[in-house]
C-alpha positions in Angstrom: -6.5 11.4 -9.6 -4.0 9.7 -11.6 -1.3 7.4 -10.2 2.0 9.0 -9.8 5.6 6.8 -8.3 6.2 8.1 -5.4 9.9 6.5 -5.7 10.6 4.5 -8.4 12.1 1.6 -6.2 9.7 1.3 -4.0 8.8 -2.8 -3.6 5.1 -1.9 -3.3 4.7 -0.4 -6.9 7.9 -1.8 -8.0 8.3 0.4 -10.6 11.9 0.0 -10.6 12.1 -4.0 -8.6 10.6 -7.2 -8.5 8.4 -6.8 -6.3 4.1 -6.8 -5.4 3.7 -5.2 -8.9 0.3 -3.1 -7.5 -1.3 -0.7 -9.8 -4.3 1.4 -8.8 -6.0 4.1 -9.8 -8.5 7.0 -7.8 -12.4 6.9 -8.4 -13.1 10.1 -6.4 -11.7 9.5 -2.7 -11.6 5.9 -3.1 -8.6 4.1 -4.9 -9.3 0.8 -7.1 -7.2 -1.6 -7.8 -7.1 -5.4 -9.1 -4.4 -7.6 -8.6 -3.0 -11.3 -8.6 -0.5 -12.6 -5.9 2.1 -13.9 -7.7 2.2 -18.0 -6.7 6.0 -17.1 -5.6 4.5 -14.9 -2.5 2.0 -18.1 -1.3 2.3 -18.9 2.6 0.2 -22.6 2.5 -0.5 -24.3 -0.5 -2.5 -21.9 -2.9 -2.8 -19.3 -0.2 -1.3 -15.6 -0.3 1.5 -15.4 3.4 -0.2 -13.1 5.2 2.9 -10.6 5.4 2.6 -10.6 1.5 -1.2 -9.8 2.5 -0.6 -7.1 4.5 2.0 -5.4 2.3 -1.0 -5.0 -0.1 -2.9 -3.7 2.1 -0.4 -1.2 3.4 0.6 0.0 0.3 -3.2 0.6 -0.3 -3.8 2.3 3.0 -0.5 4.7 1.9 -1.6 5.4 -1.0 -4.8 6.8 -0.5 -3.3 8.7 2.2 -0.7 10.3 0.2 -2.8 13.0 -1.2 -3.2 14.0 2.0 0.1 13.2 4.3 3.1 13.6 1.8 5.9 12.2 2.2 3.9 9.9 4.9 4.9 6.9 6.4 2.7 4.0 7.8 2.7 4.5 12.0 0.5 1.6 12.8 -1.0 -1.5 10.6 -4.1 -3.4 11.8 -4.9 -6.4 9.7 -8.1 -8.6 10.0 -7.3 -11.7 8.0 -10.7 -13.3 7.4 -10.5 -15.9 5.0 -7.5 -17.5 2.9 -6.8 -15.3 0.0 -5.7 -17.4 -2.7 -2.8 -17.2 -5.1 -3.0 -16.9 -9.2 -6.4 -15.4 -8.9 -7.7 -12.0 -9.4 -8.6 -9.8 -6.5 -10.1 -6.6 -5.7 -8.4 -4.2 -3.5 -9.8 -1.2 -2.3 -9.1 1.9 0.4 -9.8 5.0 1.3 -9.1 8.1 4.0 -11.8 7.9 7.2 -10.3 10.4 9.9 -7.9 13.1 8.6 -5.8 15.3 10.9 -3.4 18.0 10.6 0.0 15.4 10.4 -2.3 12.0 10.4 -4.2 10.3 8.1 -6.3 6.6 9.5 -6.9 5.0 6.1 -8.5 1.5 5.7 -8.4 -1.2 2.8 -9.8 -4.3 1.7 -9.0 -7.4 -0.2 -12.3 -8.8 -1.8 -12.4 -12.2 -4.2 -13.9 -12.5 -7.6 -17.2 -12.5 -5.7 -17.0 -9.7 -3.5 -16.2 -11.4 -0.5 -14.0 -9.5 1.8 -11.0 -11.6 2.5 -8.6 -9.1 4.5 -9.0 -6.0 5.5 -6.7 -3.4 7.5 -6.8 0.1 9.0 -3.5 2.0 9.0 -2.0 5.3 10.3 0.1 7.0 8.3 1.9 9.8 9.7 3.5 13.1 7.7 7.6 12.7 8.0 10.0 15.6 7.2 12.0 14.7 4.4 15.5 14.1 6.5 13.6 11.2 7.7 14.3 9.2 4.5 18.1 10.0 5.7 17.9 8.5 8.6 20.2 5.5 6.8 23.0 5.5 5.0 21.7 3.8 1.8 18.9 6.5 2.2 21.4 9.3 2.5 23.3 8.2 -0.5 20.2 8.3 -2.4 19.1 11.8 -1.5 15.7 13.5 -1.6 15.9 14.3 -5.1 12.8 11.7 -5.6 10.6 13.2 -3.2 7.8 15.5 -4.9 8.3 18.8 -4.7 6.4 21.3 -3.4 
């Protein structure tokens, strides 16, 4: 599967902002992806923050679910942080769907180094909204659903 922008503004792809920059792409079930944390998004000296951390990982765990849950949204985020993931330095990321119901996907991701050595990893649920939840705001009911794929 190809990727496709969900919403062009979205600060996880960030299409359209400033934001993580994350690119990916589907091997089968399983999407890829290789990234650098800019050194702007470090917590400690050299190290990714961990919220910066887990925003990768979410938007991996949402992406491979969106195939599946569409429009989704992540319900619940579990991180495992297990070694400092460093800034300026190219990582692997990887996730994939492993429990699917009717209106829930769990997805899980990881963040390995150069060498393969898993340095965060997360499980997420991500839950299938009706579209009038992305009204639920006011910028988001001046923006509309127009963006949302359609059926």
């Amino acid at each position: 599967m190809l990727r496709t922008d969900h919403y062009p503004f979205c600060w996880g792809c960030s299409v359209g902002t400033d934001g993580l920059g994350f690119e990916w792409r589907f091997e089968g079930d399983t999407l890829h992806a290789e990234h650098v944390v800019r050194e702007q998004f470090q917590g400690a000296p050299g190290m990714a923050h961990g919220g910066i951390v887990a925003a990768l990982l979410d938007e991996a765990c949402g992406q491979a679910a969106r195939p599946l849950v569409s429009p989704g949204v992540t319900s619940r985020l579990e991180v495992r942080y297990l070694a400092p993931v460093p800034v300026e330095e190219l990582l692997k990321i990887s996730a994939q769907v492993v429990e699917r119901g009717e209106r829930r996907v769990r997805a899980e991701a990881s963040i390995l180094d150069r060498d393969g050595l898993v340095l965060a990893h997360a499980q997420a649920d991500v839950v299938l909204v009706r579209p009038e939840h992305f009204l639920s705001t006011e910028r988001g009911r001046a923006r509309g659903l127009d963006w949302l794929p359609r059926a």
